[in-house]
N, C-alpha and C positions, 0 to 999 in steps of 0.2 A: 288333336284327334279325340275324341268322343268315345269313351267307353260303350261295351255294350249297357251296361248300367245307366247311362246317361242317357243313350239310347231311350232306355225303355221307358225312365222318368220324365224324361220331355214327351212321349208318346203319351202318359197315362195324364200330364198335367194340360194337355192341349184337350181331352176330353172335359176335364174336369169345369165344375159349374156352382163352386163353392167357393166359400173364402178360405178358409180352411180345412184342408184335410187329413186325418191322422188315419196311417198305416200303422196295424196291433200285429198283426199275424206273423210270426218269427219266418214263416214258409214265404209271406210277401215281403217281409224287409231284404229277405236275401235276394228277392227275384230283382229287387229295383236298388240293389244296394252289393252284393255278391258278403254281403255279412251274416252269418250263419250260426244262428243262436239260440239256447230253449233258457227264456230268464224263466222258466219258473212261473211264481207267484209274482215277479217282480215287474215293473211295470218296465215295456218296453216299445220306440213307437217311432216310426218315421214321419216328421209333420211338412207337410209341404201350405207355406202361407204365399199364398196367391195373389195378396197384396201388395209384399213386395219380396217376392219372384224366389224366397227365401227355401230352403231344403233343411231342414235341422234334424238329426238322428237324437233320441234319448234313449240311451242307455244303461244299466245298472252301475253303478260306480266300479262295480268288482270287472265290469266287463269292457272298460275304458281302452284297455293297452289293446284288445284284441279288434276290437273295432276299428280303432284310429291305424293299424295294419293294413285293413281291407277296402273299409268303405270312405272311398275319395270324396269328400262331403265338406261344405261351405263350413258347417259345424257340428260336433258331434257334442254333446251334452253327456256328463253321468249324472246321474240320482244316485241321493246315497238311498239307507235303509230307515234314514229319520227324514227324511221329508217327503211330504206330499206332492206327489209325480204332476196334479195337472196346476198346482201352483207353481212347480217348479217351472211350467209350460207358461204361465200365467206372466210372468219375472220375466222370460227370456223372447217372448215374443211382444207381449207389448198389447196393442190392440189387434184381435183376435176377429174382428167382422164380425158380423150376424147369423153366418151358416158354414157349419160343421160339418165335412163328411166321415162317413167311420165305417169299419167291416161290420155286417150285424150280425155274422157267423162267428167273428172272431174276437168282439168287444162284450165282454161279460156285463152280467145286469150291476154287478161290484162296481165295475169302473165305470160303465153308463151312470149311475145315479153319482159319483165321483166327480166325471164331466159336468155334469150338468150340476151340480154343486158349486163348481170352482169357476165355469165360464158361461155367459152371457150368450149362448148361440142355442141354434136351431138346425137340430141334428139329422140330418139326411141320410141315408144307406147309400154305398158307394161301391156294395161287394161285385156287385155283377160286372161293374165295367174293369174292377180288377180281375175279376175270372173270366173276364173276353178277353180280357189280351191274353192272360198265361195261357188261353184253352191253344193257340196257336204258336206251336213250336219251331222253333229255327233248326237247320241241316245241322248247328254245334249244340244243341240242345239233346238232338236225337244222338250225337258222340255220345255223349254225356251220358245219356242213359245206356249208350249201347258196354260202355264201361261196367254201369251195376249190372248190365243182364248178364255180360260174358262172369261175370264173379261168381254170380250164383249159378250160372250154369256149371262153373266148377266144383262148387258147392256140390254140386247132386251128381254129378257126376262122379266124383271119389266118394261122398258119403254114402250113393246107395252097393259100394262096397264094403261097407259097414255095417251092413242089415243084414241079422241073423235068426234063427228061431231059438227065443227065451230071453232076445234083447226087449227091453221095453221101450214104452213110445219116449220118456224122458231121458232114457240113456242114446236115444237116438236123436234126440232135441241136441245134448250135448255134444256130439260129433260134430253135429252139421253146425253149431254156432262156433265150436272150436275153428272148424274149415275157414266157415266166412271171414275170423280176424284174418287166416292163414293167409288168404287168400287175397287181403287187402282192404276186405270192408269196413269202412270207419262205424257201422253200427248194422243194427236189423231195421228194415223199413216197416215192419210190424213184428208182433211175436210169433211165432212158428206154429205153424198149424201142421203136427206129426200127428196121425190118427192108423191103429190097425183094426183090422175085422169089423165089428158091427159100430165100432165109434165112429169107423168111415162114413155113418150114417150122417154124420152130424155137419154140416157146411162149414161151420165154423167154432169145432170141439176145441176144446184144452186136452192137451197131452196128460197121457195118468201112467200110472204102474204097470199096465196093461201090459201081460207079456207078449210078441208078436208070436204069431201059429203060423203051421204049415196050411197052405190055403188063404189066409190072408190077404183081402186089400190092403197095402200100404199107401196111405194120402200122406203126401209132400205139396203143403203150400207155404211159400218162403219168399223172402227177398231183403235186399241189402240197400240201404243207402254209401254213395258214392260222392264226393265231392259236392254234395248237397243234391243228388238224380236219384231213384227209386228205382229197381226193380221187383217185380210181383209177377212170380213162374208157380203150377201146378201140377206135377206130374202122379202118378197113381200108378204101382204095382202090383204085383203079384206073386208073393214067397209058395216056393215049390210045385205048386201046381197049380192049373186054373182050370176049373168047373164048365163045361157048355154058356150053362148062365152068366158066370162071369165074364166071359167072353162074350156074349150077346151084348152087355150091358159098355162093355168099353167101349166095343166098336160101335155102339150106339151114340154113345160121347165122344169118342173121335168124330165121326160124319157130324155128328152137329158142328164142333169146333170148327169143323171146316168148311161145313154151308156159313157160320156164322163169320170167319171170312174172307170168304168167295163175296158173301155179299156186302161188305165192306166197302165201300166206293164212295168219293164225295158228291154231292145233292141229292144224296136220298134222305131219307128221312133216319135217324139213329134208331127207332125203333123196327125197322127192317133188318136189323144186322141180329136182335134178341127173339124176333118172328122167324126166321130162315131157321139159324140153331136149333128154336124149342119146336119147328113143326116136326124135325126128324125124330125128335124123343118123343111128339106125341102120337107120331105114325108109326110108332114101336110099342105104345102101350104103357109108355112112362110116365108119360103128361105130368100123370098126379106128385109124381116125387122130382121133378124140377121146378120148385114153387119161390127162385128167388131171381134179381136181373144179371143177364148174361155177362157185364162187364161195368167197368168202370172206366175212369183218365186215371193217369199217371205221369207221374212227372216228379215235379218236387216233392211232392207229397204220392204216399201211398194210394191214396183215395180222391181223386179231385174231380173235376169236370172234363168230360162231360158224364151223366149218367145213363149207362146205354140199357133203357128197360121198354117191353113192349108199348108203353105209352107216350114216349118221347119221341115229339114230330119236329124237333129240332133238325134239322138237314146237315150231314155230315158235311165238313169243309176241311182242303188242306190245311196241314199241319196240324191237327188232332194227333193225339194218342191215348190210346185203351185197350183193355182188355179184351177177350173174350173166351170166355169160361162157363159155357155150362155144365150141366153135370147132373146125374141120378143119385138120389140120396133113398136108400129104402130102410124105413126103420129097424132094427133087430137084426140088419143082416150084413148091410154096408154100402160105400156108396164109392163112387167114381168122380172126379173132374180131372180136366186137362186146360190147361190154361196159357194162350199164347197171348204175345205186346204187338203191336197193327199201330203203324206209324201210317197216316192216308198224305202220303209225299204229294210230291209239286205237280205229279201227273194225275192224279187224283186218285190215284192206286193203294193198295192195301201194303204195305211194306211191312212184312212178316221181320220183328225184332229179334224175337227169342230161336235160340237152333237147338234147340233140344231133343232129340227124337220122340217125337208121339206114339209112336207104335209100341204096343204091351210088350215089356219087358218082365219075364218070371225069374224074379231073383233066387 
C-alpha cells in the first residue's frame, strides 16, 4: 500500500518534464517525504532523477538517524560539513541529463551558481507546479491544521486572562508563548505580533515595553506549528472600556471579515473575496487605512499560496485554504484586525476553521 507521500511523489513526478529535479525547500521535502527539517545553511534536497525512476533524499550528516525514521525512500544520502553538496549529487547519481528542475523561490543565487558549477544542465523553474499541488488540500490535511488552530485557540483563550493594566506588550508575548508549549505546540508558525494602543496601528509591529492602558486596543496575532500544519488567528481587544469610535471601527472589521467570507466560494475569482471585505471599510470612511491584501494560504507554512489581494483573477477551487483578515490601521491612534482560516471543502463552500469568538470582548 502506497503512502500518502508516495502518493504525492508519483503525482508531482507524472507532471514533471525534466531530467532532473531537485526539491530545496525544507516546507516541500516534508510535503513529498513527511521529513520535517530546517538544515540551516546546510545543504538539503530531495532529487528525483527521471532517468531512471530514482528518488534520492540528501541530507546533512548530522540529520541522517532522523531521517532514515521518517522518510521511506529508495536512498537517503548525508553530506558531511567538508564536502561539496552538488559533487556529492554528481558521485551518487551518475549522469545527470541535460535539464534541471529547481524551486526559484527556494534555491539561493549561493547554490544556483554552485549547481551550475558542479553540473552540466539547463535549469528550468519548477516552483509553481509544486505550489499546484500543495495549493489543494486533503479532508486529513484540514485534521491537521484543525489540530494547530484548536492550540492556539487555547492559547488566547487562557492568555487573554492574563492581560492586565501596566502589563506590557513583551510580558504578554511571554505568557502566550509559555501556553503554546503548554498546550502542545512543537514551535510558533511566526513570531507574535502583541501590540497595545496606538502600536495597534502598525499591521505588523514588534512588541516593546509599552505598558497596556485602560482603553487600549489589544492586537493578538499568533500561531503555532503542529506536526508540521500552521495556524495563523487574530483577535483584537479592548482593556476597560471602549470609546463609540472604537466601536464603530471593530464592528467595521467584523462586517468586513464576514463579507470577506460569505464571499468565499469556489469559481470566483480570489480577488472577490479582498473586494467584498474592503468595500465595507471603504463604505465606512476607512478606505485609506486598510492599504494591505486581505488574506493569505496556509498550510505547511505560515504564508503560502494562494495570495488573496484585490488583483488576483485566479478562480477559487476546492481545497484551498486562507485567510481572511482585514483590518483598520490609523496612525497615532490604533488599529483593529480579526482574522479567521476558510477551508473552500468538497461542496465548494467556505468551511469556517478557526471558533474563536469575533465579537468585542473588553477585558
Amino acid at each position: 500500500m502506497s503512502t500518502v507521500y508516495e502518493s504525492r511523489r508519483a503525482i508531482f513526478k507524472s507532471k514533471l518534464e525534466v531530467d532532473i529535479a531537485f526539491i530545496t525547500s525544507p516546507a516541500n521535502i516534508f510535503y513529498y517525504t513527511g521529513f520535517l527539517s530546517n538544515p540551516h545553511e546546510r545543504f538539503m534536497a530531495l532529487v528525483f532523477n527521471m532517468k531512471t525512476n530514482e528518488e534520492i533524499l540528501y541530507v546533512p550528516a548530522l540529520d541522517l538517524a532522523a531521517a532514515e525514521q521518517v522518510a521511506h525512500l529508495q536512498r537517503i544520502v548525508p553530506i558531511t560539513d567538508e564536502q561539496l553538496p552538488f559533487e556529492v549529487v554528481k558521485q551518487t547519481i551518475g549522469n545527470l541529463g541535460q535539464t534541471a528542475g529547481v524551486e526559484a523561490k527556494a534555491l539561493t543565487l549561493a547554490r544556483y551558481l554552485e549547481l551550475l558549477g558542479a553540473l552540466n544542465v539547463q535549469v528550468t523553474d519548477i516552483q509553481q507546479l509544486v505550489n499546484t499541488q500543495r495549493l489543494h488540500k486533503t479532508r486529513d490535511e484540514i485534521n491537521q491544521l484543525k489540530v494547530a488552530i484548536h492550540i492556539i485557540e487555547q492559547v488566547m483563550s487562557e492568555g487573554i486572562k492574563k492581560i492586565h493594566i501596566g502589563m506590557t506588550e513583551l510580558e504578554l508575548v511571554a505568557e502566550l508563548e509559555y501556553l503554546m508549549r503548554k498546550f502542545g505546540a512543537d514551535g510558533q508558525s511566526f513570531a507574535s505580533i502583541i501590540l497595545s494602543g496606538e502600536n495597534a496601528a502598525l499591521p505588523h509591529g514588534h512588541p516593546s515595553m509599552r505598558k497596556i492602558e485602560h482603553g487600549d486596543f489589544v492586537l493578538i496575532d499568533m500561531g503555532v506549528v503542529k506536526d508540521g500544519y500552521c495556524s495563523d488567528i487574530t483577535r483584537t481587544f479592548i482593556v476597560g472600556e471602549a470609546t463609540d469610535k472604537q466601536r464603530e471601527i471593530y464592528d467595521t472589521v467584523l462586517a468586513a471579515t464576514l463579507a470577506g467570507i460569505k464571499a468565499a466560494k469556489a469559481n470566483i475569482p480570489l480577488k472577490q473575496v479582498d473586494l467584498s471585505a474592503r468595500a465595507v471599510i471603504d463604505n465606512k470612511g476607512y478606505g485609506d487605512y486598510f492599504n494591505n491584501r486581505v488574506g493569505h494560504g496556509l498550510g505547511i507554512e505560515v504564508h503560502e499560496e494562494p495570495s488573496v489581494h484585490a488583483a488576483n483573477n485566479d478562480l477559487i477551487t476546492t481545497g484551498m485554504v486562507f485567510t481572511i483578515e482585514p483590518g483598520i490601521y490609523i496612525p497615532n491612534y490604533g488599529g483593529v484586525r480579526i482574522e479567521d482560516n476558510v477551508y473552500i471543502n468538497e461542496l465548494g463552500e467556505a468551511e469556517v476553521l478557526t471558533t474563536f469568538p469575533r465579537e468585542l470582548q473588553i477585558l
